[in-house]
Every structure is written in structure tokens, then in C-alpha cells.
C-alpha positions in Angstrom: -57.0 -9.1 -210.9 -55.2 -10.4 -208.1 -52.1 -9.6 -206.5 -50.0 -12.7 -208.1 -51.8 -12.9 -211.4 -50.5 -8.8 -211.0 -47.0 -9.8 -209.6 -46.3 -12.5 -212.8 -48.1 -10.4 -215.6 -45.2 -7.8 -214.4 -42.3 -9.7 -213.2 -39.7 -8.4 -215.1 -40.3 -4.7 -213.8 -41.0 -5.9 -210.4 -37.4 -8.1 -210.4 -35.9 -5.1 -211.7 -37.0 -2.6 -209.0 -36.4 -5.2 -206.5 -32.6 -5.7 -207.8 -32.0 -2.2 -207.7 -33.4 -1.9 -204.3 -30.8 -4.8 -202.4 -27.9 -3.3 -205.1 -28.3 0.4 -203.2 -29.9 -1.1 -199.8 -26.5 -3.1 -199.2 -24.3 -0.3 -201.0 -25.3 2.4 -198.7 -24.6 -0.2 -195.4 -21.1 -0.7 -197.0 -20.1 2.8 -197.3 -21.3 3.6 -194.0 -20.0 0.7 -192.5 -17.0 -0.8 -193.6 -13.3 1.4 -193.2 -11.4 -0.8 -195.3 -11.5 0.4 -199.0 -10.8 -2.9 -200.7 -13.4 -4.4 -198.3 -15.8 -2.0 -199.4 -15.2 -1.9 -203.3 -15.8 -5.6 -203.0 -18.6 -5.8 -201.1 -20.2 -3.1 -203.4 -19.2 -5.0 -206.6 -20.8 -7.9 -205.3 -23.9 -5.9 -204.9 -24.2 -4.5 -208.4 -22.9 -7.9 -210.0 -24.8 -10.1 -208.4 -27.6 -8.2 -206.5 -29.4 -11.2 -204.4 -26.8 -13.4 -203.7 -24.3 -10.0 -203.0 -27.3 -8.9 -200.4 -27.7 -12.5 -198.8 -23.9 -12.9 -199.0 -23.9 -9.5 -197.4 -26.3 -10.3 -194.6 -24.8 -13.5 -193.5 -21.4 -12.6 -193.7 -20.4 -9.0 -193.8 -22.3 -7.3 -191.5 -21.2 -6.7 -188.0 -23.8 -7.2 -185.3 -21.4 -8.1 -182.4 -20.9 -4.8 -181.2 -23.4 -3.5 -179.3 -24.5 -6.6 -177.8 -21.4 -7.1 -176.1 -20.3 -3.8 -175.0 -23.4 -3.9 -172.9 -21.7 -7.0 -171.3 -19.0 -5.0 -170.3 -18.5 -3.9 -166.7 -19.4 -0.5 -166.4 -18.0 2.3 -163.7 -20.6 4.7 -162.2 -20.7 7.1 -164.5 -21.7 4.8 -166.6 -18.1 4.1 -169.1 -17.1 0.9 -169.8 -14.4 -0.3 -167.7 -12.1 -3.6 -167.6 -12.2 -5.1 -164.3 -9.9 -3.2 -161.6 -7.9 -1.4 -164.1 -6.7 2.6 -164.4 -5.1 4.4 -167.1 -2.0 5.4 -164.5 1.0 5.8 -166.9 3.5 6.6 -164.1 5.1 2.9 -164.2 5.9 3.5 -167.8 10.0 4.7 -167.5 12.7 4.5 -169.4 14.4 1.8 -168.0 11.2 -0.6 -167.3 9.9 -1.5 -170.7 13.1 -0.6 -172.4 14.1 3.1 -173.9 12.5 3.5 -177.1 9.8 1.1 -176.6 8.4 3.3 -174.2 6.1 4.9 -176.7 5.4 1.8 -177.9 3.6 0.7 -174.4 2.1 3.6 -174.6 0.5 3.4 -178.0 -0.4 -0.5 -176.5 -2.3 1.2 -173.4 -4.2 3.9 -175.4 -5.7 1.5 -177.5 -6.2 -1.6 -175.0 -6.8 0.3 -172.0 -4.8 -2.1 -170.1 -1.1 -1.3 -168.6 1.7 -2.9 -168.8 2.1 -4.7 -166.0 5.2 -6.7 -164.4 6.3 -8.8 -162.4 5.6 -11.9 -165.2 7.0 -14.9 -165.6 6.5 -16.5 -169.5 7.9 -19.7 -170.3 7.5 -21.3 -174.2 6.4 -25.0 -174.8 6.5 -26.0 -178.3 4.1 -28.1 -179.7 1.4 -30.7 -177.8 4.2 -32.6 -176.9 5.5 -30.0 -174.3 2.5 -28.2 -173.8 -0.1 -30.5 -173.3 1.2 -31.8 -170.1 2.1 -29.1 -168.3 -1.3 -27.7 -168.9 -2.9 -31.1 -167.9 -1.1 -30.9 -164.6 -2.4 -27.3 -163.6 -6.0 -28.7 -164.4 -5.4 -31.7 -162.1 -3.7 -29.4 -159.5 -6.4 -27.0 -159.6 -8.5 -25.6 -156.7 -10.8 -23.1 -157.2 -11.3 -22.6 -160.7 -10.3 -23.9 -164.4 -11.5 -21.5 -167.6 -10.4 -22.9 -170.8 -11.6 -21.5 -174.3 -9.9 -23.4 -177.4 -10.9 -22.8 -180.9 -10.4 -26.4 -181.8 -10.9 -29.0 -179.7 -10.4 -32.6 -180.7 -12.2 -35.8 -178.7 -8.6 -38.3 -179.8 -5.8 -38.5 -178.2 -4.8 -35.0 -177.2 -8.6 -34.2 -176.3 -9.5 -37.4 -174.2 -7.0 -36.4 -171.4 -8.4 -33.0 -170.9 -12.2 -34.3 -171.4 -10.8 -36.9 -168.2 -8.9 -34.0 -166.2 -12.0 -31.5 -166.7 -14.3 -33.9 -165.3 -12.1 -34.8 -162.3 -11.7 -31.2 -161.6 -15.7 -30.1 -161.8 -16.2 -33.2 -159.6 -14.2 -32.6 -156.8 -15.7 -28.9 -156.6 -13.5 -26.7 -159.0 -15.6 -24.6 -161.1 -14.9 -25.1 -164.5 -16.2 -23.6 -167.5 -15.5 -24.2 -171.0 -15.9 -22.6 -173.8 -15.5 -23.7 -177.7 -16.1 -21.7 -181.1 -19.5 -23.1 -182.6 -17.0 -23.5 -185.9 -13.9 -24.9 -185.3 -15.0 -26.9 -182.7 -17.5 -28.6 -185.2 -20.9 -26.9 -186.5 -23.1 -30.1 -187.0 -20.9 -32.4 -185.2 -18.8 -31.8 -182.6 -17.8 -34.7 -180.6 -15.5 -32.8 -178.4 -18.6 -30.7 -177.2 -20.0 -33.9 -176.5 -17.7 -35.6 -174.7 -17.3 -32.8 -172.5 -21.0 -32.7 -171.5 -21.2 -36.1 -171.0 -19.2 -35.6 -168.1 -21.0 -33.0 -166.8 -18.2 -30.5 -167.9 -20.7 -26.7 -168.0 -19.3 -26.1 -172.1 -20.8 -23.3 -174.0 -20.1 -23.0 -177.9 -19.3 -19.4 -178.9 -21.7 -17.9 -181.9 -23.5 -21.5 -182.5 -27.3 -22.0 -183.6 -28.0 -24.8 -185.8 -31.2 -22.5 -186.0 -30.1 -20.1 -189.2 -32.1 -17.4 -188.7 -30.9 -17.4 -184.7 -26.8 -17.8 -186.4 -26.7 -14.5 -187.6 -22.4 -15.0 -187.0 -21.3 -17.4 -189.7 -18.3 -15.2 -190.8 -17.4 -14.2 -187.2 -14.7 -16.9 -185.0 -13.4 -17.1 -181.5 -9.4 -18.2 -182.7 -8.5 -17.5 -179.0 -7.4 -20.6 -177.1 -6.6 -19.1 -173.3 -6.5 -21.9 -170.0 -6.6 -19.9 -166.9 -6.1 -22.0 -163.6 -7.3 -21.0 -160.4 -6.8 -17.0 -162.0 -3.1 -17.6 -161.3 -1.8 -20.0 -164.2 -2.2 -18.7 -167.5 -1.6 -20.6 -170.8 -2.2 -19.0 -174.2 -0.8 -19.1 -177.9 -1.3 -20.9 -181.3 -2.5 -23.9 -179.9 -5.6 -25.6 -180.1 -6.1 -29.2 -178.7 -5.8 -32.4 -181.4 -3.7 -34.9 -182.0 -1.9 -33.4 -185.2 -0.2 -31.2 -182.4 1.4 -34.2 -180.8 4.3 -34.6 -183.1 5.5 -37.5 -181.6 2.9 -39.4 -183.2 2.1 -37.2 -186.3 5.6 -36.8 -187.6 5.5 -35.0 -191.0 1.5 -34.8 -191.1 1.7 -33.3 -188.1 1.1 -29.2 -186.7 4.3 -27.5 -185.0 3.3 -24.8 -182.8 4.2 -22.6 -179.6 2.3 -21.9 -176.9 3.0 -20.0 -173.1 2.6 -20.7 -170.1 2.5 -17.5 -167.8 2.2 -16.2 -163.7 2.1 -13.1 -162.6 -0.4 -10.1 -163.0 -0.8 -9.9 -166.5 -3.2 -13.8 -165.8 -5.6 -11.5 -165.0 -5.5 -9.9 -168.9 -5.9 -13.4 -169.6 -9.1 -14.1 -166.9 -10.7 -10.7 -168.1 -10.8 -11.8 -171.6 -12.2 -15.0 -171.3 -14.6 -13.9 -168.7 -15.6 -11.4 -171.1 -16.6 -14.1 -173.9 -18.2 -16.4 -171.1 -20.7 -13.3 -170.2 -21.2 -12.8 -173.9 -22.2 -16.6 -174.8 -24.1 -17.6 -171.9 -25.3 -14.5 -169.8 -22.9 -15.1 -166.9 -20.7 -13.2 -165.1 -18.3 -14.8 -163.5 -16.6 -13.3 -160.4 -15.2 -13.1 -157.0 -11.9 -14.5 -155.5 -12.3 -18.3 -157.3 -12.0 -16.6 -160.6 -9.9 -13.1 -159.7 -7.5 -13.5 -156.9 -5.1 -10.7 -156.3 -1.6 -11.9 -157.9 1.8 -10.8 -156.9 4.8 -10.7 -158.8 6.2 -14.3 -160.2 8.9 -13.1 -162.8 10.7 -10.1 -164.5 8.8 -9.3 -167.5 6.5 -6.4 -168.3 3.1 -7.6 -170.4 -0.1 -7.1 -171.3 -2.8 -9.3 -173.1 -4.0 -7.5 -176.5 -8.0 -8.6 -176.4 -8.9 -8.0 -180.5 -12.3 -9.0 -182.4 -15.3 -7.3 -184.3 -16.3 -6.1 -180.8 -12.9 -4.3 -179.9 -11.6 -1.6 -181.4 -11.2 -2.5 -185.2 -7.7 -2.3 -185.9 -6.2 -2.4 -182.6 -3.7 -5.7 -183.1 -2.3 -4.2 -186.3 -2.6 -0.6 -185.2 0.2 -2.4 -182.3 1.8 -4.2 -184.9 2.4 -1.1 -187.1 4.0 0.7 -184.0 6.2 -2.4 -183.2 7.7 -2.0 -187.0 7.7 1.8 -186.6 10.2 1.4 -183.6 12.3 -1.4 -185.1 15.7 0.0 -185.0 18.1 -3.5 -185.7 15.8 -6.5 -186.5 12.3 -7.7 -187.1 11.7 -11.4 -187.0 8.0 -12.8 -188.1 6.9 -16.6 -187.6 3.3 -17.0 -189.2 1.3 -19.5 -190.9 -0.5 -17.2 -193.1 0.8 -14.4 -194.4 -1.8 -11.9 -195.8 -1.0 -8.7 -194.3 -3.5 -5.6 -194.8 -1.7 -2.8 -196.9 -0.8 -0.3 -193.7 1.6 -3.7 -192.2 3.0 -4.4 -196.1 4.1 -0.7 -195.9 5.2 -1.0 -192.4 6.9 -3.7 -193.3 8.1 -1.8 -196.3 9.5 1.4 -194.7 11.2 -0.6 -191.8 13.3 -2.6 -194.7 13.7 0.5 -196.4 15.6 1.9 -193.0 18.0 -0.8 -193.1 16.4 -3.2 -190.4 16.9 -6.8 -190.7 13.2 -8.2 -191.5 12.5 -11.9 -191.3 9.8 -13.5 -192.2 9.2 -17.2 -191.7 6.3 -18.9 -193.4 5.5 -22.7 -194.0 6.4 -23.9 -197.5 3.2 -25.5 -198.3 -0.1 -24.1 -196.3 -3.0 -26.5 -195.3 -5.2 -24.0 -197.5 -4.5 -23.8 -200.7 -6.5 -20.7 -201.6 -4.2 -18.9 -198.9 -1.2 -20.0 -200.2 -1.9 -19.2 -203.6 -3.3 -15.5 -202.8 0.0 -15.4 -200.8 2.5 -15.8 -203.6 0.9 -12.6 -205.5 1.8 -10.3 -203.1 5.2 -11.7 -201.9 7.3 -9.0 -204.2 5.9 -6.7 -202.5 7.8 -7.5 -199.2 10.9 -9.3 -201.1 11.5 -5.8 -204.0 11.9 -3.5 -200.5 14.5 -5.9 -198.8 12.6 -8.1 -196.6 13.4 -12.0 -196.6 11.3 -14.5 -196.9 12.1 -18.3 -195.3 10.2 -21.5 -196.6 9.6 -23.9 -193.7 9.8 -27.2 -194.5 7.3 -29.8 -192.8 5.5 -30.6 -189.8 3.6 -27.2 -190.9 4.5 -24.4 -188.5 1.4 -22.8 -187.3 2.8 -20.8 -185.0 2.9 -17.1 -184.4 5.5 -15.1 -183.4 7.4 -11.7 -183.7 9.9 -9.9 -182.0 12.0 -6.6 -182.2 15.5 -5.6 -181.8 15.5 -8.4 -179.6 13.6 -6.6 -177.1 10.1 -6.7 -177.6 7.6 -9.8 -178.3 4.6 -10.3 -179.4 2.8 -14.0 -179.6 -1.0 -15.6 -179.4 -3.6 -16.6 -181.4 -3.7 -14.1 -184.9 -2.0 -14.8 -188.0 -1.0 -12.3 -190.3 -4.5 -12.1 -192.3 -7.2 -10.1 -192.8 -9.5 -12.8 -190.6 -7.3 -12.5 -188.1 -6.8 -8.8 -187.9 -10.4 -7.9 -188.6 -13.0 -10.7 -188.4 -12.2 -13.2 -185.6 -11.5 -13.0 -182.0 -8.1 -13.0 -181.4 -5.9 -12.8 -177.9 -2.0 -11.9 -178.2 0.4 -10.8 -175.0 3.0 -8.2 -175.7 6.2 -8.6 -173.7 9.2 -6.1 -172.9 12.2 -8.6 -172.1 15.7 -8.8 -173.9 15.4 -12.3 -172.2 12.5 -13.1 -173.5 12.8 -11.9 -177.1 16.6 -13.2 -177.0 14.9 -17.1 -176.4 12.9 -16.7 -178.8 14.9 -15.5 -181.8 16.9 -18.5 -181.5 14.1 -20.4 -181.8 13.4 -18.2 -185.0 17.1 -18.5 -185.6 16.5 -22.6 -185.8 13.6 -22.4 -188.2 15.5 -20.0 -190.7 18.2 -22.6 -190.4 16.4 -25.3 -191.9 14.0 -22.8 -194.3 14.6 -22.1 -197.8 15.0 -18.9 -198.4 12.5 -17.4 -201.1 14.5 -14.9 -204.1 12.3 -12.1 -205.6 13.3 -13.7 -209.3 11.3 -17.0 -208.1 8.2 -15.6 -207.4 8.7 -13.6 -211.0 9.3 -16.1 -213.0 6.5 -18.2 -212.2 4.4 -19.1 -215.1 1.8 -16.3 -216.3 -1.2 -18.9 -216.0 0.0 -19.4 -212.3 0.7 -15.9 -211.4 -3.2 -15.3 -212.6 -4.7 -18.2 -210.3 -2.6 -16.2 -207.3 -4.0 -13.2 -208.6 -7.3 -14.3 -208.8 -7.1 -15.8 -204.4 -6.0 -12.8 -203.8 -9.2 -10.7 -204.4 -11.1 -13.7 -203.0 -9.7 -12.2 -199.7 -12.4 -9.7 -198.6 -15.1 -12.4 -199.0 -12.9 -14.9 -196.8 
């Protein structure tokens, strides 16, 4: 007999045994490799319930393979320990009076788990939407002499994109190295005709965990959100902001994006250079270095920073271990801008206990989301931040996709993650910490503005919405470790 005639006289045992074997082969990966619990219960579910497609689910999307690949990109001292580029863990700038009293510990907790001081001597300067931001950023390119690095999750060939396709090309042809690099997602999968246009011009682009060969795309559930320009490794832009039209409200109006990004001088560019030069090394093999991309900087401003790196390659947990400690030291106020609010369970009890204190907690969030599922998984779990004392502000349209968060008028935090378990765990995220009264001050007004025109959301709405609805946003919500 052969081996098929065997195989299909005993298929039903042979199915079974092969069931079994993916249920326990991805079971026993989970529990040795996933720290969140609810991540891991559902993953394991999955498994059991639905053995193939759980194991092929599994493979493609919850496994993290990142990790050792690029820490052997990293830049590595002699005895062999990864390093970041020129920095020491030297704690003796970190007084009382720099960062600000209490925060102190705070910077600390930021430098134990970054490995990056605080550094001053900043200068960090807000420019809302594409409107503002867009040509400021265009005018650095265009000024640029050495070097232009730009990495943008979305990137758009319309009108927002076309200038910097233009600029970029003017720049690489008149002898500035310039590289670029997009995610292989957001920037398109099958078609990305911002890629293109880029490369027809000769622009060097590089698309960040891309194949269009499956078995070579290994990544599909991993995302570079970070959007970082670095000109000449002395002008820094970073924050929500990805390049399309829809961020030009002048012409988008009510359809269109609101969102903040930063332009920044002064040592902590180099946070900025290191990351993206980091991702560069990762997604095309080289390393880019030397005075062109790492000139020394001196001091441009009064603010202390420091770039917070965070992906499936970092240390997992590192942007909301730094979140936690911001709400941990909130003494008077905590004010949160975010698009997607989805926080893990250690931030909602952060959250939580700082209410529970008495500190003023903000939180602003867009009234209507441009995912549904999101939104809806949302609204089941908004009690839980409302029953404890926190408020929660509707923003009416252009929807607000920035993100922002400040403390006691102190400290800020701003950059690419939203308040979700893709940003905090699954995609590449970059955020800058600052220690600045003046800072924060500027921007809680702009928080003040947007809780001006809000709605503010009452722990009796969510409640009384009807049981059918209250089940859809119950049903999102465990959707979440699969998103």
C-alpha cells in the first residue's frame, strides 16, 4: 500500500494527531514567549479553537523574529555590549534644579530603560498640521548640505508628497546624501506610488519589512509608525505626522487630519540620527556614519530631552514602562491628546490611581475615529477611566491624530505612539521626553483649546448605551490582541 492510499484510508486519525500537534506546538511558543496575559490566553485560544488557521495566524502574525537580527546591527563597545553611538550612563547632570525636582526620578527611570541621558541645551518648537509643518521642513531639505534622512510611515505622491519627492531630488543632485526610508505597509504593500516617485528621481529609498515574496515577509504584523527628518544631523523634525494631503487642512477642511509635529536643534538631534540610522542599518545593511550624518552639536535652546526609541526590538514595555512613571509622579495635572485610546491594563490603573490622588486627568480623543473597530472596542472600556475620576473630551472634526501628554505642566511627552496595544508593543515607535515648564505650559494651552471645543463624555452615556451596542464594543475589544 502506498503512502497516500495509507494517508486517505486514515485521514481522520492522521488530521487529528496533526491538530493536536500545531494546538500544543504554538501553545508552548506562547507561554514561553509572550508576557502579556491577555495576549497569551488569546493566542492560546486561537490555537485550540481553531488549530490551523490559530498556527498559521500565529506564524505570520504573532511571533517575534525582529530581535536578534537587529541587535546584531547594533554598534557594539569592545567588550563586546551593545552600545548607542557615543553615549555613557553618567548620571551626574541629573540635579534637582535641571530637569525639575520631583521629575528627577523620573529621568532617571527614562535613562535606565533607554540608555540615553537627558540631554540639554534643546530648542523644540510645535507646528500644527501640514500647513505649518510641511514648509518649514521643506526649507531645511532645500537648505541642506551634507545630509538629509527622512523615515515616514505614510508617504503620499499628491500634493503634500510631490514637493518633498522635488526637494529630495534637488538635494541628492547637488551632492547631499540622502536616504529614505518608508514602512513596506503604510507606504503601500502592492502599490506604492510614493516609493516610486521617489526612485524615479534617483532618491536611494528603502521600504522597511517589505517582500512581496511571502515566505521572505515573515513581518506582516510588525510597522515602522516613526516619521523622523534629520537635516544635516543638526535639524530634527519628529511627531504624528506622516506626509499626505489630508494633513494640509487648508484644502481638506473637515475630511481632513489635524496633527502636531516638532521641529528640534540641539543635542538630543542626535537621539533622533541614532534611531533612524539604526533602522537604515537594519533594512538595507548600511551603516551610515562620519561627520555628514553625526556632527558634534552644541547647545541651541533650554530644554532637557531625550528621544525614547520603542519597537519589538527594544525593550518590550519601555514607552509605557515611561508612561507609567510620568502618571506615578503627577502631582497637579495630567493632560492626554490621542487618537486611539486603548491603553494596556498597567496605564488604565495608572491612570486610575493618579485620579484616585486627586490629579486633574484629561483626556482628549476624536469623537468619531477613522477605524471603526477601534472606536467601538474603545467605548467598552471608557468607565473604566471615567468611574475613577478621569475626563474624557470628544473632539469634534478635522480628526485629531495627534499625540500629546504633559504633567503638572512640567514634563512632555510627544511622537509617533498612540495609546494602543500596536503602538506600545508591535510597531516601531519614536517619542522625545522633555523637562520644560515652558514647553509643557505651550502646550497645555493648546490642549486647553481642544477641550474648549470637545464635548465632554459623562460616565451615565457610556452606560446607557443600548445592550446590543455595548456587546458589538465588547466583542472589538477582545479583537485587540489579534490587531
Amino acid at each position: 500500500m502506498s503512502v497516500i492510499h495509507w494517508l486517505l484510508g486514515h485521514w481522520a486519525p492522521v488530521s487529528a494527531l496533526l491538530y493536536l500537534a500545531l494546538a500544543i506546538a504554538v501553545s508552548v511558543h506562547v507561554l514561553l514567549a509572550k508576557r502579556d496575559v491577555r495576549a497569551t490566553v488569546a493566542w492560546v485560544g486561537l490555537a485550540w479553537l481553531s488549530p490551523v488557521i490559530g498556527a498559521v495566524a500565529y506564524l505570520l502574525f504573532g511571533i517575534n523574529r525582529i530581535n536578534r537580527k537587529a541587535s546584531r546591527l547594533l554598534p557594539t563597545a569592545p567588550d563586546g555590549t551593545a552600545q548607542r553611538r557615543g553615549y555613557t550612563l553618567d548620571l551626574d547632570h541629573l540635579d534637582a534644579s535641571a530637569p525639575g525636582g520631583r521629575l528627577v526620578a523620573l529621568a532617571r527611570l527614562g535613562e535606565n530603560l533607554s540608555h540615553l541621558p537627558i540631554v540639554g541645551g534643546n530648542r523644540v518648537e510645535p507646528r500644527a498640521n501640514g500647513d505649518d509643518a510641511y514648509p518649514d521642513m521643506l526649507a531645511a531639505i532645500r537648505d541642506a548640505r551634507h545630509s538629509i534622512a527622512l523615515s515616514s510611515y505614510i508617504f503620499r505622491d499628491d500634493a503634500a508628497g510631490a514637493p518633498f519627492v522635488a526637494a529630495l531630488a534637488e538635494a541628492q543632485a547637488r551632492g547631499v546624501a540622502v536616504r529614505v526610508l518608508l514602512d513596506g505597509m503604510g507606504a503601500g504593500y502592492l502599490l506604492a506610488p510614493g516609493v516610486a516617485a521617489l526612485r524615479r528621481r534617483g532618491v536611494p529609498t528603502a521600504r522597511f519589512l517589505h517582500s512581496l515574496a511571502p515566505w521572505r515577509m515573515p513581518y506582516l504584523n510588525l510597522r515602522s509608525h516613526r516619521k523622523i527628518l534629520v537635516v544635516d544631523g543638526r535639524i530634527g523634525f519628529t511627531g504624528g505626522l506622516n506626509i499626505g494631503s489630508e494633513n494640509l487642512l487648508a484644502r481638506a477642511g473637515p475630511d481632513g487630519v489635524q496633527d502636531l509635529h516638532f521641529r528640534i536643534e540641539g543635542p538630543v538631534v542626535r537621539h533622533l540620527m541614532d534611531c533612524f540610522a539604526e533602522d537604515w542599518a537594519f533594512t538595507t545593511g548600511e551603516q551610515l556614519a562620519g561627520e555628514r550624518w553625526f556632527p558634534e552639536l552644541a547647545g541651541r535652546g533650554a530644554i532637557y530631552a531625550r528621544g525614547l526609541a520603542s519597537g519589538p526590538d527594544e525593550s518590550v514595555g519601555r514607552l509605557a514602562w515611561t508612561i507609567a512613571g510620568a502618571l506615578g509622579r503627577a502631582e497637579r495635572s495630567v493632560r492626554i491628546v490621542t487618537p486611539y485610546f486603548l491603553p494596556e491594563q498597567t496605564l488604565m490603573a495608572a491612570l486610575t490611581l493618579a485620579a484616585l490622588r486627586g490629579v486633574a486627568v484629561d483626556i482628549v480623543i476624536p469623537a468619531r475615529g477613522n477605524h471603526r473597530v477601534m472606536d467601538w472596542a474603545a467605548w467598552a472600556q471608557h468607565d473604566q477611566v471615567l468611574e475613577p475620576g478621569c475626563r474624557l473630551h470628544l473632539a469634534p472634526p478635522p480628526f485629531d491624530h495627534s499625540k500629546l501628554m504633559t504633567v503638572d505642566g512640567r514634563w512632555a511627552l510627544f511622537g509617533s505612539a498612540n495609546w494602543d496595544a500596536r503602538s506600545l508593543r508591535l510597531n516601531f515607535e519614536f517619542n522625545v521626553e522633555c523637562y520644560s515648564p515652558e514647553l509643557a505650559g505651550a502646550l497645555d494651552a493648546r490642549i486647553d483649546k481642544k477641550i474648549a471645543a470637545a464635548r465632554p463624555l459623562s460616565l451615565a452615556e457610556v452606560r446607557a448605551r443600548p445592550l446590543p451596542v455595548q456587546i458589538r464594543d465588547g466583542v472589538a475589544r477582545l479583537l485587540l490582541p489579534y490587531l
